[in-house]
N, C-alpha and C positions, 0 to 999 in steps of 0.2 A: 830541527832539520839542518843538516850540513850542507854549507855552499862549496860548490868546486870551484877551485883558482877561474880565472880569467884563461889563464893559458892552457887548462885542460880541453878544452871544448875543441880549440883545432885538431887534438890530437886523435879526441874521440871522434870526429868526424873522419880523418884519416883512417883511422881504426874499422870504420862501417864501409867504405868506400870499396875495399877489397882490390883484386889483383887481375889481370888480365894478360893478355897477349899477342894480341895483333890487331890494326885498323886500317882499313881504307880510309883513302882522303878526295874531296873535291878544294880543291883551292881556284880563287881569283884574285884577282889584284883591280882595285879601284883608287879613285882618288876624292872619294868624300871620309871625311873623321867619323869618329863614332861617341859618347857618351862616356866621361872617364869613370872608372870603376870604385868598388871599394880598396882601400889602402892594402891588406893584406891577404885578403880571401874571396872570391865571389863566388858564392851559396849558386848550387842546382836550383835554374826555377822550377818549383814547385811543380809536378803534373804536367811540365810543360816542353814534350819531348822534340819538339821542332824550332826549340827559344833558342835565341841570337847570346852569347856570351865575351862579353867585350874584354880587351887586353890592352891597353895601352901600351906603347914604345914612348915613354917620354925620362928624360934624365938620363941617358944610357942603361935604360932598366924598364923589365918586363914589369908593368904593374896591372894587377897581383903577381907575385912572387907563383904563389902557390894558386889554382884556382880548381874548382869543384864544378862536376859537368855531370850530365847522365847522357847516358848512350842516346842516339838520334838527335840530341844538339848541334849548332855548328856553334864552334868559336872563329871568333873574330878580331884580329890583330889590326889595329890603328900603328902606325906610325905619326906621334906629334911632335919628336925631335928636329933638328937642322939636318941633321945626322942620317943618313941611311941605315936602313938594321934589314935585318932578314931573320927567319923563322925556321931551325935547320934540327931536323930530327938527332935526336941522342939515344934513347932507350924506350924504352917500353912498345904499347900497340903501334906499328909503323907505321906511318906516312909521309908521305912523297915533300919533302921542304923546298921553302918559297926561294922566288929568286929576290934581288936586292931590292929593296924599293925604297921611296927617298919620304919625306912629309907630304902628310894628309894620304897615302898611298895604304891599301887593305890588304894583308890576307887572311881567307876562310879556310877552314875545316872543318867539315861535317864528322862527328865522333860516332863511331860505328862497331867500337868493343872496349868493353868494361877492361881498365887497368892504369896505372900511372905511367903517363908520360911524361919523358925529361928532351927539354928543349934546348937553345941556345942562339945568341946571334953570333956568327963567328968571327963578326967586323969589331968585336967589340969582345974583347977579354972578360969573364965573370959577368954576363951576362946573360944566365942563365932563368930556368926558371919551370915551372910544375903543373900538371891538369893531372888531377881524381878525376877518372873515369868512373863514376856506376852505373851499375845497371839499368 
């Protein structure tokens, strides 16, 4: 039996995720943190279409880079930096981006159509970052 690299597997998960085109958003802003995530990917929870999906702002940088969601999740953006960031739409299903907020400060989005979204903080050069939308 043949094993596949380590680094095929994000790709085959990109691969299954598929494409989309538009999204409503609900966003808010609070000031409680949230749980720091995996380093480079955080996996759709399973069967579970109302589950909370964390993003951390810390180091001048979305972590996960890239993250994995299925429709009716919301994600959730922590700000842990000194730093201010904000959440500012780039491509894919559209939604409404946050205004500035500063440490321990939230914003939500409820995902609401299948397809990859491309993000960005604008306070902050190359600071960008990805949500796989599935079904």
């Amino acid at each position: 039996m043949k094993r596949l690299p380590a680094a095929a597997l994000p790709l085959i998960l990109l691969a299954l995720a598929g494409c989309g085109s538009s999204s409503s958003s609900s966003s808010s802003s609070s000031s409680s943190p949230s749980s720091t995530p995996a380093a480079t990917s955080t996996p759709a929870t399973s069967g579970a279409s109302g589950a909370v999906v964390p993003i951390v702002m810390q180091n001048i940088a979305f972590n996960p880079a890239v993250t994995h969601a299925r429709v009716g999740q919301t994600v959730k953006w922590t700000n842990m930096d000194s730093a201010p960031h904000n959440v500012t739409y780039v491509g894919g299903p559209k939604f409404t981006s946050s205004q500035t907020f500063a440490n321990g400060g939230t914003f939500s989005l409820k995902l609401t159509k299948a397809g990859t979204i491309q993000y960005r903080c604008t306070i902050h050069p190359g600071m960008n970052a990805t949500i796989v939308v599935a079904p």
